[in-house]
PDB file with SEQRES, HELIX, SHEET and CRYST1 records, atoms N, CA, C and O in Angstrom:
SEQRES   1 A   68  UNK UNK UNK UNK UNK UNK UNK UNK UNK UNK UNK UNK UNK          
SEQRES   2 A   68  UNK UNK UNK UNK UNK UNK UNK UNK UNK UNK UNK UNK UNK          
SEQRES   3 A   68  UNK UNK UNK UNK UNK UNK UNK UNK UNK UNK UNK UNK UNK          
SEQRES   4 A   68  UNK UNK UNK UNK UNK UNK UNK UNK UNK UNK UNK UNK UNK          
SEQRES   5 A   68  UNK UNK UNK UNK UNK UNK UNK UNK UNK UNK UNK UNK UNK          
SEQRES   6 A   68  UNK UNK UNK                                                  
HELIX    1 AA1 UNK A   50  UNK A   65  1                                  16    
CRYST1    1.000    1.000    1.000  90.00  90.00  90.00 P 1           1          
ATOM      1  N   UNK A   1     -31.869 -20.664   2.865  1.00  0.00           N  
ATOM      2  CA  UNK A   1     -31.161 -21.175   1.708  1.00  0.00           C  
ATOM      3  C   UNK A   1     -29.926 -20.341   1.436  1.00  0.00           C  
ATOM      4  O   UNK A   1     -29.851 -19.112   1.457  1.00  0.00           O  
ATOM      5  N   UNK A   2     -28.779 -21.395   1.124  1.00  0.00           N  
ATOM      6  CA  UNK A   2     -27.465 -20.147   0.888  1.00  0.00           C  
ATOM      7  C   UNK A   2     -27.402 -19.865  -1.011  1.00  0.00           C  
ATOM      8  O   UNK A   2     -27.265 -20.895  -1.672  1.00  0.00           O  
ATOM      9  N   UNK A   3     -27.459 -19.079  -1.469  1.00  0.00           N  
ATOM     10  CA  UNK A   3     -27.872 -18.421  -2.511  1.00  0.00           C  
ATOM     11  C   UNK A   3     -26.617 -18.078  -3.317  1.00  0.00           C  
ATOM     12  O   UNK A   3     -26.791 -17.736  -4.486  1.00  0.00           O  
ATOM     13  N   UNK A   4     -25.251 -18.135  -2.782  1.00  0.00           N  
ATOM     14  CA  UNK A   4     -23.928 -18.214  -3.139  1.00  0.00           C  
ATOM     15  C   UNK A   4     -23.290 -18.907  -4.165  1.00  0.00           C  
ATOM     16  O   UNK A   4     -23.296 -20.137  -4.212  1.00  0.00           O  
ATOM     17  N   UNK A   5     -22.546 -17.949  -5.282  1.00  0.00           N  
ATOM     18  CA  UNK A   5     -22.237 -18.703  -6.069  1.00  0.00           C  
ATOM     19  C   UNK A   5     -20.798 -19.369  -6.127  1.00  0.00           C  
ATOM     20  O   UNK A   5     -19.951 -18.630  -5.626  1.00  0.00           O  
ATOM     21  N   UNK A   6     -20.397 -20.331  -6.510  1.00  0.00           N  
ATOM     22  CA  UNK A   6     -19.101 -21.225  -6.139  1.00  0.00           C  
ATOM     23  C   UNK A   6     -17.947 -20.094  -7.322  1.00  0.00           C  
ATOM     24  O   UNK A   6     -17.991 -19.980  -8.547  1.00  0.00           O  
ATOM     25  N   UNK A   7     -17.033 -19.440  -6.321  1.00  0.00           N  
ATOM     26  CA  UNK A   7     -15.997 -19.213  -6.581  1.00  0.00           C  
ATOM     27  C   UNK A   7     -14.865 -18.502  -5.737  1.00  0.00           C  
ATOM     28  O   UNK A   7     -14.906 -18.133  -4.563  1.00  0.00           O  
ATOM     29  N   UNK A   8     -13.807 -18.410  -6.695  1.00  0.00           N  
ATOM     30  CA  UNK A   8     -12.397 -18.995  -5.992  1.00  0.00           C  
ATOM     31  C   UNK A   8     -11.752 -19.967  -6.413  1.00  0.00           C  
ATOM     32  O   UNK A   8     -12.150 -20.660  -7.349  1.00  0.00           O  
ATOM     33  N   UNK A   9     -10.561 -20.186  -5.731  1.00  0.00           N  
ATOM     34  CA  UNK A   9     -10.318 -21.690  -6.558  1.00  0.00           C  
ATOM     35  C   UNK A   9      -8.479 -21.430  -7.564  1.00  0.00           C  
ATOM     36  O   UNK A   9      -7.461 -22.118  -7.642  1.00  0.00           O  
ATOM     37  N   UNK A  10      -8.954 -19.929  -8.206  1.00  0.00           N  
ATOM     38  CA  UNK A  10      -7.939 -19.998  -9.114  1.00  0.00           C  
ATOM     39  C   UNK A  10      -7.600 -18.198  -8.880  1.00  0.00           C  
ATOM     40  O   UNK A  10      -7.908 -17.382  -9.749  1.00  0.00           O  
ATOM     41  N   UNK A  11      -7.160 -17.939  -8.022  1.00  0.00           N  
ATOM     42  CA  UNK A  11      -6.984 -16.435  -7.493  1.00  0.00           C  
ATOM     43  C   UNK A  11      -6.317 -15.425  -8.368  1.00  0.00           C  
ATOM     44  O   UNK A  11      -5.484 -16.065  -9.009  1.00  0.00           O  
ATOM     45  N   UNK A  12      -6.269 -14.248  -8.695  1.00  0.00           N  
ATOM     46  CA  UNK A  12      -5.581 -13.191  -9.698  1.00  0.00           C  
ATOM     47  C   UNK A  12      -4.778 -12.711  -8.376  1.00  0.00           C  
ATOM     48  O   UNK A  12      -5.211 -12.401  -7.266  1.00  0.00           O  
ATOM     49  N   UNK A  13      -3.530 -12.755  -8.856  1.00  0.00           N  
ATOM     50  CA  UNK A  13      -2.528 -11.889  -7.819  1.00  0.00           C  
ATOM     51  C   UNK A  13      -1.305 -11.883  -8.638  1.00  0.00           C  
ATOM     52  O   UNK A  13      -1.251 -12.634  -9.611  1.00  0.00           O  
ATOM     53  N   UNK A  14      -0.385 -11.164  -8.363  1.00  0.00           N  
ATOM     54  CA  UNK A  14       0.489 -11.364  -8.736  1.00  0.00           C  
ATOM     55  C   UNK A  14       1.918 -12.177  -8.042  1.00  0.00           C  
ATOM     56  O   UNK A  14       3.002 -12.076  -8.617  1.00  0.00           O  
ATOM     57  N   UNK A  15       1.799 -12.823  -7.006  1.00  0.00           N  
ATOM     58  CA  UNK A  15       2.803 -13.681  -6.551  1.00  0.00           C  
ATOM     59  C   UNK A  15       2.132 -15.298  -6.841  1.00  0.00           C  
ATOM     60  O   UNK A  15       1.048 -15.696  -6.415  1.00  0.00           O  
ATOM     61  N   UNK A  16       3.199 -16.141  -7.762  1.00  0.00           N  
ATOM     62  CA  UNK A  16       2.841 -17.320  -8.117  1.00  0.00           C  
ATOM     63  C   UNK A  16       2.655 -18.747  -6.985  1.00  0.00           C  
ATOM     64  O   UNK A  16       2.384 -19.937  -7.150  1.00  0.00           O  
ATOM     65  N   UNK A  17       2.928 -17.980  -5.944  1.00  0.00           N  
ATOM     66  CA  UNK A  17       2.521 -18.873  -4.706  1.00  0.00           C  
ATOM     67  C   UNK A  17       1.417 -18.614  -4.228  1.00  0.00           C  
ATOM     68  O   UNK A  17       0.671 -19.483  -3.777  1.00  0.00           O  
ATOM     69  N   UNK A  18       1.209 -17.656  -4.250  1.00  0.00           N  
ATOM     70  CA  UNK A  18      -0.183 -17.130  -3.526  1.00  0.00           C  
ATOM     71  C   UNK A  18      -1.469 -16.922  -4.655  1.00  0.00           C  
ATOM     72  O   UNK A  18      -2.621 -16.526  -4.478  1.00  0.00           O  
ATOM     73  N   UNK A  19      -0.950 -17.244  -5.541  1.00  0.00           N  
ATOM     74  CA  UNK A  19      -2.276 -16.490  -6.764  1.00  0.00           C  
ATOM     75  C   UNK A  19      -2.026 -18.104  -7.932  1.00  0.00           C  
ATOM     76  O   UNK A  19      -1.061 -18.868  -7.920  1.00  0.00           O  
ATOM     77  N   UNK A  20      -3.371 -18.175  -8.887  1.00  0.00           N  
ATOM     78  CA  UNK A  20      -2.727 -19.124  -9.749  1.00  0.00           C  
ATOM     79  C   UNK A  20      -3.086 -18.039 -11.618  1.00  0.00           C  
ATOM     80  O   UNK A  20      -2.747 -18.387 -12.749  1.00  0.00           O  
ATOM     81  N   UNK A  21      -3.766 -16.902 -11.234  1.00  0.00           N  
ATOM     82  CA  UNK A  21      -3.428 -16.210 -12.600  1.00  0.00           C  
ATOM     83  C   UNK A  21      -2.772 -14.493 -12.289  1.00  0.00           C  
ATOM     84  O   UNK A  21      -2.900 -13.855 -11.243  1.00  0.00           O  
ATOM     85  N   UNK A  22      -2.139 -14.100 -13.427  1.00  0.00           N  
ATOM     86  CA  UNK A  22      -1.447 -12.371 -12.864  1.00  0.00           C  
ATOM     87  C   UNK A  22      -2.850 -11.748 -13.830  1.00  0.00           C  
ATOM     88  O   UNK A  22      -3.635 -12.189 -14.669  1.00  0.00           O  
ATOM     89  N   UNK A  23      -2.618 -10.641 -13.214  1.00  0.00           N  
ATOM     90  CA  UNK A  23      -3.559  -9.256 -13.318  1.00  0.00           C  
ATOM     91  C   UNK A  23      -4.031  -9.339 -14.566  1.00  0.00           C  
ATOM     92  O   UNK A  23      -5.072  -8.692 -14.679  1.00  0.00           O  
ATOM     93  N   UNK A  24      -3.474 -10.210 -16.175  1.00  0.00           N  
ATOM     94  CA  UNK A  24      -4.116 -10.344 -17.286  1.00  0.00           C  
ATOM     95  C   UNK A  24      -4.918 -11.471 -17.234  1.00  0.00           C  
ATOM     96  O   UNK A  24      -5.607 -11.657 -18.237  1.00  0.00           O  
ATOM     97  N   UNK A  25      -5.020 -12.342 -16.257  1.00  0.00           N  
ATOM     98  CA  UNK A  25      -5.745 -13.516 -16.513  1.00  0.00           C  
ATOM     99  C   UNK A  25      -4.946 -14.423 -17.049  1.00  0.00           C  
ATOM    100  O   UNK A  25      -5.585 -15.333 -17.577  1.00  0.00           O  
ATOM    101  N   UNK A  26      -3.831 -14.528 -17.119  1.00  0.00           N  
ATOM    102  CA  UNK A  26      -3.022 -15.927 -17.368  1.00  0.00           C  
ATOM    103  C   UNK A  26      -2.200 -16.804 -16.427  1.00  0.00           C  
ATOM    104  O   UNK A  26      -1.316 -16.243 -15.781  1.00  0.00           O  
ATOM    105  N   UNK A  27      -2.312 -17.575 -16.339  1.00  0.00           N  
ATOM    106  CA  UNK A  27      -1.750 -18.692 -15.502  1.00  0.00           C  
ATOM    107  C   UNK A  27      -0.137 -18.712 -15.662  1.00  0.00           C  
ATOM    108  O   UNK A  27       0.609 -19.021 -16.592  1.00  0.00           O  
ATOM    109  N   UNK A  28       0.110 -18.149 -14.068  1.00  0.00           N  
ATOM    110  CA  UNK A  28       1.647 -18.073 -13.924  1.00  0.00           C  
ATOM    111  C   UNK A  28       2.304 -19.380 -14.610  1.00  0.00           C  
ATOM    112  O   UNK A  28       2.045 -20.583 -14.569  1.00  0.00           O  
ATOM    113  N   UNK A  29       3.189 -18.661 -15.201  1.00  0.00           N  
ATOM    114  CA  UNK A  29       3.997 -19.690 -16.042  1.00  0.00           C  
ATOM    115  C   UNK A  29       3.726 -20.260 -17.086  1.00  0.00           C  
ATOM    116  O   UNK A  29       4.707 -20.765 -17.633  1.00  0.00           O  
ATOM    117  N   UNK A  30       2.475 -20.426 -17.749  1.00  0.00           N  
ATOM    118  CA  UNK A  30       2.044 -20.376 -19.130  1.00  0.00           C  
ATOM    119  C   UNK A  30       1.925 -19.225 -19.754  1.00  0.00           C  
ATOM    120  O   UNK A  30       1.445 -18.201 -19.268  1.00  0.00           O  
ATOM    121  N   UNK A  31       2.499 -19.407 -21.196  1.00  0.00           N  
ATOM    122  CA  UNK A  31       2.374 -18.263 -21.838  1.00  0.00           C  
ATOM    123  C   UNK A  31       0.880 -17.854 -22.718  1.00  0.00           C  
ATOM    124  O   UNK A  31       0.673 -16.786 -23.294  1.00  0.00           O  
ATOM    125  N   UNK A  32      -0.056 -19.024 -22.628  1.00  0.00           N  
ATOM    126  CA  UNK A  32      -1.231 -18.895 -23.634  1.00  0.00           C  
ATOM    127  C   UNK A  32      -2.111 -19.224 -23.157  1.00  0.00           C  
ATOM    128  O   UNK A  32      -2.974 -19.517 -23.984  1.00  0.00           O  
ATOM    129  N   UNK A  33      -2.597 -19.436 -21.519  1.00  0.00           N  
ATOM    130  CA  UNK A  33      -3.669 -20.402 -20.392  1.00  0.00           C  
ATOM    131  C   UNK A  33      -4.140 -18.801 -20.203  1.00  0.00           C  
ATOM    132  O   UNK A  33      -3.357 -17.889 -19.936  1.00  0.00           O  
ATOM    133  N   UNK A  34      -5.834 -18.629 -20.431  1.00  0.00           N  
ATOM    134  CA  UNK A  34      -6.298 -17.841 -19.321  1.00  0.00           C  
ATOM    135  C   UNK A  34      -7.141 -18.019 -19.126  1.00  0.00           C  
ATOM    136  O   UNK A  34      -7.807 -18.721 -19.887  1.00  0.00           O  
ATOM    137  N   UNK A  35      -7.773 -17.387 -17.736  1.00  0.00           N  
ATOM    138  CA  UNK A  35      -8.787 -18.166 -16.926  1.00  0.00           C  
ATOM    139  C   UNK A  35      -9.716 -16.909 -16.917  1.00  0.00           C  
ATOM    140  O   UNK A  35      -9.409 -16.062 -16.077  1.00  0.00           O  
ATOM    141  N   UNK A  36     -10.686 -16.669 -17.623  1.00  0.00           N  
ATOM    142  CA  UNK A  36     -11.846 -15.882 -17.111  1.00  0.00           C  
ATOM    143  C   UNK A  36     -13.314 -16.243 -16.434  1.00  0.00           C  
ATOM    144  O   UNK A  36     -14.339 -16.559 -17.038  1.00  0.00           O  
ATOM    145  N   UNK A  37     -13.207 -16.167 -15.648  1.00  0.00           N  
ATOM    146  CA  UNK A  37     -14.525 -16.926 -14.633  1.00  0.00           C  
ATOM    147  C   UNK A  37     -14.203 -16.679 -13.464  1.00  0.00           C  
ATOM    148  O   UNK A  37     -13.043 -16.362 -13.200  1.00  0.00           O  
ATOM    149  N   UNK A  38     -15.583 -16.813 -12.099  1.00  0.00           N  
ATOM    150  CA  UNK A  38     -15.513 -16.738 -11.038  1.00  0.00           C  
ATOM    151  C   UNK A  38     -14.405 -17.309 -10.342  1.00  0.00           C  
ATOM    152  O   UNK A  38     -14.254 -17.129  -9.134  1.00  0.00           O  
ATOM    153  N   UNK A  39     -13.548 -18.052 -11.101  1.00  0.00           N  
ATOM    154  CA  UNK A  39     -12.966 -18.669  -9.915  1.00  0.00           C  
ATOM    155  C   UNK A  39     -11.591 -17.691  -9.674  1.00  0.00           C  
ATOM    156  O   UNK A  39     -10.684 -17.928  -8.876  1.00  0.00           O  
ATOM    157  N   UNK A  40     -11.688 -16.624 -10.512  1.00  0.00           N  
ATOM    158  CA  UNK A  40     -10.318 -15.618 -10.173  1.00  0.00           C  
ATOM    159  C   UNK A  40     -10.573 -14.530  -9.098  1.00  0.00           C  
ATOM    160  O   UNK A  40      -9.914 -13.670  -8.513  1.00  0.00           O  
ATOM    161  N   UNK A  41     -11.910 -15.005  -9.122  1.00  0.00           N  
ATOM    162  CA  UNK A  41     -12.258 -13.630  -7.997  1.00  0.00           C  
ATOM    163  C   UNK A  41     -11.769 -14.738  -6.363  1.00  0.00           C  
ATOM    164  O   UNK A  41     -11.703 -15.959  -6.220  1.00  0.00           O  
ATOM    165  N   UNK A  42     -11.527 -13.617  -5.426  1.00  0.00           N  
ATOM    166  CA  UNK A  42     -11.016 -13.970  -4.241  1.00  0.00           C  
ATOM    167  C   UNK A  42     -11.761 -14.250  -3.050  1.00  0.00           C  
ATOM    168  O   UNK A  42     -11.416 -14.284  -1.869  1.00  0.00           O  
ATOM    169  N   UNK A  43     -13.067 -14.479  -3.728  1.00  0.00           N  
ATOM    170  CA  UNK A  43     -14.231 -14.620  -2.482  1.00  0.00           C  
ATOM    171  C   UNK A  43     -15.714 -14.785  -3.001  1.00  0.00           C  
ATOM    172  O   UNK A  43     -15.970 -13.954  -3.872  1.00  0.00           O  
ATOM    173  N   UNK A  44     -16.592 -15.499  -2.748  1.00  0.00           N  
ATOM    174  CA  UNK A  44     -18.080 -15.262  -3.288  1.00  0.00           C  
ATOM    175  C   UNK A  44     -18.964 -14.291  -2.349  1.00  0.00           C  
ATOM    176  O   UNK A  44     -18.727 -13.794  -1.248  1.00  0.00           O  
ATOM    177  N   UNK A  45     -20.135 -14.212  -3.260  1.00  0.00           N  
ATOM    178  CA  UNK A  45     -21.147 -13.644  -1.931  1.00  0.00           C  
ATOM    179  C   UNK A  45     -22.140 -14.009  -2.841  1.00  0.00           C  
ATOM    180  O   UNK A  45     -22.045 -14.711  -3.848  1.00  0.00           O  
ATOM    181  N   UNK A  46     -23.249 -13.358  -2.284  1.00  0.00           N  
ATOM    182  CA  UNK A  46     -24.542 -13.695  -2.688  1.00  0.00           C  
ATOM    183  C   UNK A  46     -24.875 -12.588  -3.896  1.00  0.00           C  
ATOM    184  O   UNK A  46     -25.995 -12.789  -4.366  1.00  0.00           O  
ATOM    185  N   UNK A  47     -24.318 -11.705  -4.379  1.00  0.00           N  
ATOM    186  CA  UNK A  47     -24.638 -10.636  -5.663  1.00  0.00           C  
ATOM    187  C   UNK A  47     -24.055 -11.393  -6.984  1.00  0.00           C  
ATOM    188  O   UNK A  47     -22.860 -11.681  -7.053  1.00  0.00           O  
ATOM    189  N   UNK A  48     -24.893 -11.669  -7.933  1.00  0.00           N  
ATOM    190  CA  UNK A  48     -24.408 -12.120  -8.738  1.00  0.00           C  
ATOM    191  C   UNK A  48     -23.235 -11.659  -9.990  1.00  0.00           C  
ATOM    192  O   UNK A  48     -23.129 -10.575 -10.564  1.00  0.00           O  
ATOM    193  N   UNK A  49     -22.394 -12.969 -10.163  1.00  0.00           N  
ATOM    194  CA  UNK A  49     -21.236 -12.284 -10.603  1.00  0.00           C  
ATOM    195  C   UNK A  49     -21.004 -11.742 -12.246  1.00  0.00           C  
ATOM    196  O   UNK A  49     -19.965 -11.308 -12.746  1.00  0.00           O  
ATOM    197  N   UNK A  50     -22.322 -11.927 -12.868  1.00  0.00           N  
ATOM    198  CA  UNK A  50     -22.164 -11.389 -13.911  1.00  0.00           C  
ATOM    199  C   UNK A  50     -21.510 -10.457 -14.563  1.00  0.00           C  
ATOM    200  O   UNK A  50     -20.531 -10.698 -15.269  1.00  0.00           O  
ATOM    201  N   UNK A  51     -21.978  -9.371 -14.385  1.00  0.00           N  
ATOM    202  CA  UNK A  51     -21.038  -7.924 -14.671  1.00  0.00           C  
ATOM    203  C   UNK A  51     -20.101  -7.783 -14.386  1.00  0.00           C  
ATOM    204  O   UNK A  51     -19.535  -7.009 -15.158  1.00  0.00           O  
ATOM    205  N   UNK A  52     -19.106  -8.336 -13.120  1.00  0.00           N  
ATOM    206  CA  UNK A  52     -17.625  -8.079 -12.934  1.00  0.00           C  
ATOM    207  C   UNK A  52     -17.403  -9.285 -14.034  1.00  0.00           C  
ATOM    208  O   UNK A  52     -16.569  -8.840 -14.823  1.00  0.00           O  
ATOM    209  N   UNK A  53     -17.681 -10.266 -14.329  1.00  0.00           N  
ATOM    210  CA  UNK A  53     -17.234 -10.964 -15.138  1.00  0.00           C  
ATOM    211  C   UNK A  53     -17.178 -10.700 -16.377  1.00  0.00           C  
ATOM    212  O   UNK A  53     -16.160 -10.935 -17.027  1.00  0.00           O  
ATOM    213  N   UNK A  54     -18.093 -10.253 -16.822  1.00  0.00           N  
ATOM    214  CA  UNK A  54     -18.403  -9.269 -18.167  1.00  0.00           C  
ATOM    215  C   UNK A  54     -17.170  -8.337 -18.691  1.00  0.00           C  
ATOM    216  O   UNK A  54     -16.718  -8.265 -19.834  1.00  0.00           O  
ATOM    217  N   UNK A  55     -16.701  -7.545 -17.339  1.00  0.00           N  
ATOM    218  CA  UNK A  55     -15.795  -6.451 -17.288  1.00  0.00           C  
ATOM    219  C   UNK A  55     -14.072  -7.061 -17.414  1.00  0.00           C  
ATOM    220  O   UNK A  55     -13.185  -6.486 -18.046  1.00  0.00           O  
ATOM    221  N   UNK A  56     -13.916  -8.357 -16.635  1.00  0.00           N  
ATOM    222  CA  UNK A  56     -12.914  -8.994 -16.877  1.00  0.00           C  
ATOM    223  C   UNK A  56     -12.873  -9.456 -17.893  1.00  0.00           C  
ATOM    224  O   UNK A  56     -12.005  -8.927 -18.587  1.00  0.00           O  
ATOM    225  N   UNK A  57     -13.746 -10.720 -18.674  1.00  0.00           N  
ATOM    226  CA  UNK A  57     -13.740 -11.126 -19.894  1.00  0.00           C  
ATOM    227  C   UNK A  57     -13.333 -10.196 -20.967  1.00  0.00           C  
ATOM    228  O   UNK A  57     -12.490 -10.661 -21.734  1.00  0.00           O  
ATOM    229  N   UNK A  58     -13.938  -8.383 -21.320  1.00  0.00           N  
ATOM    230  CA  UNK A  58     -13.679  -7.243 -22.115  1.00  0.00           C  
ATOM    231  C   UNK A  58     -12.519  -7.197 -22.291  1.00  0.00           C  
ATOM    232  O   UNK A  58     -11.899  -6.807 -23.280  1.00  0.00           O  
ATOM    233  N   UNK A  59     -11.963  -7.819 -20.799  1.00  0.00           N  
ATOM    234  CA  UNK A  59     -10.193  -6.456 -20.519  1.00  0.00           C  
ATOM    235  C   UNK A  59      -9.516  -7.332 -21.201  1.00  0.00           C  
ATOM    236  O   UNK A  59      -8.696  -6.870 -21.994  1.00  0.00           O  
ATOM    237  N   UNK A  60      -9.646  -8.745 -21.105  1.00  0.00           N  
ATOM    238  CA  UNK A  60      -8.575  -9.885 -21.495  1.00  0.00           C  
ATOM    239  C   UNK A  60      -8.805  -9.481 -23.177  1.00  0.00           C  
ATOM    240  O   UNK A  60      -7.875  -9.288 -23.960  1.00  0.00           O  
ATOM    241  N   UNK A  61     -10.033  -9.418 -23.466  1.00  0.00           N  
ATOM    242  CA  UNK A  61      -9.774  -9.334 -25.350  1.00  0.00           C  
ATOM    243  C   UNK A  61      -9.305  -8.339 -25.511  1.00  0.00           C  
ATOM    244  O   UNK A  61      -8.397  -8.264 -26.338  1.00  0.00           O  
ATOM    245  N   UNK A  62      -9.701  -7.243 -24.838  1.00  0.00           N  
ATOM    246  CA  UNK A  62      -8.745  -5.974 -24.882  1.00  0.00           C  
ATOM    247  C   UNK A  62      -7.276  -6.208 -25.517  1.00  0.00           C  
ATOM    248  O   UNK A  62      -6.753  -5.916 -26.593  1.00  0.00           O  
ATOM    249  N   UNK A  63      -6.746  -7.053 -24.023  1.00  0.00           N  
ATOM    250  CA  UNK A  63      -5.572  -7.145 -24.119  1.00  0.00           C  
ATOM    251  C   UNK A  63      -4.646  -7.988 -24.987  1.00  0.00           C  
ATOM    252  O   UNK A  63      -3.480  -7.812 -25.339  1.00  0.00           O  
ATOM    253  N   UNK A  64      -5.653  -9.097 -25.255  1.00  0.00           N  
ATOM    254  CA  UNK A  64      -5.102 -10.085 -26.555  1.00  0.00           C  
ATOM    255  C   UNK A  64      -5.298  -9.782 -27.625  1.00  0.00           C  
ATOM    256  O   UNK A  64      -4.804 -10.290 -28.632  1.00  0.00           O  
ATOM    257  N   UNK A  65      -6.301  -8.617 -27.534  1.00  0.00           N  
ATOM    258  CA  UNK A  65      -6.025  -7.789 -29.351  1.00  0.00           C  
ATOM    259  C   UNK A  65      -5.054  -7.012 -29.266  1.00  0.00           C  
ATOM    260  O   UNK A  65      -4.516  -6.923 -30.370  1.00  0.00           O  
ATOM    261  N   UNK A  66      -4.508  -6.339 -28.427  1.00  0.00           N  
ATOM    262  CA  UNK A  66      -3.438  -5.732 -28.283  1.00  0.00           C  
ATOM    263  C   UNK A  66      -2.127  -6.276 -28.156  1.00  0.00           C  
ATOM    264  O   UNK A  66      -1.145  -5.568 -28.379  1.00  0.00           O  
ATOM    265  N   UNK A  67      -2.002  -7.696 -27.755  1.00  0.00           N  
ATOM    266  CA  UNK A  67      -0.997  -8.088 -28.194  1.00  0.00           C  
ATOM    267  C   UNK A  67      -0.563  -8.653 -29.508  1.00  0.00           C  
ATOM    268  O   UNK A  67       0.584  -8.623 -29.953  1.00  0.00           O  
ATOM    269  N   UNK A  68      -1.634  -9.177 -30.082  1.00  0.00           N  
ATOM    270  CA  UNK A  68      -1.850 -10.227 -31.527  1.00  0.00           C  
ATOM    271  C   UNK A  68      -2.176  -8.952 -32.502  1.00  0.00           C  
ATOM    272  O   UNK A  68      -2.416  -9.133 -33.695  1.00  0.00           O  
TER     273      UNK A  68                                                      
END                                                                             
């Protein structure tokens, strides 16, 4: 059984051709779109993605309390 969870899809990078959110989690070229979920990560495997997600979700409020 493949045990893998579905993601990808919506990549964190910082070139808007190659990536579809930058290093804060927002969608190149929108100023107010962000994407926190598996699909920013650049690959699946079989360890579940909870906790890096956990850790991304933190940084973004982090960072939107810090801007607002």
């Amino acid at each position: 059984d493949d045990a893998r969870h579905a993601m990808g899809g919506a990549t964190m990078g910082n070139d808007p051709c190659s990536s579809v959110v930058d290093a804060n989690l927002c969608v190149h070229g929108l100023d107010n779109l962000f994407i926190t979920s598996a699909a920013v990560f650049p690959d699946g495997g079989p360890q579940l993605p909870t906790l890096p997600l956990m850790a991304l979700t933190l940084r973004l409020a982090s960072h939107l309390h810090q801007q607002h």
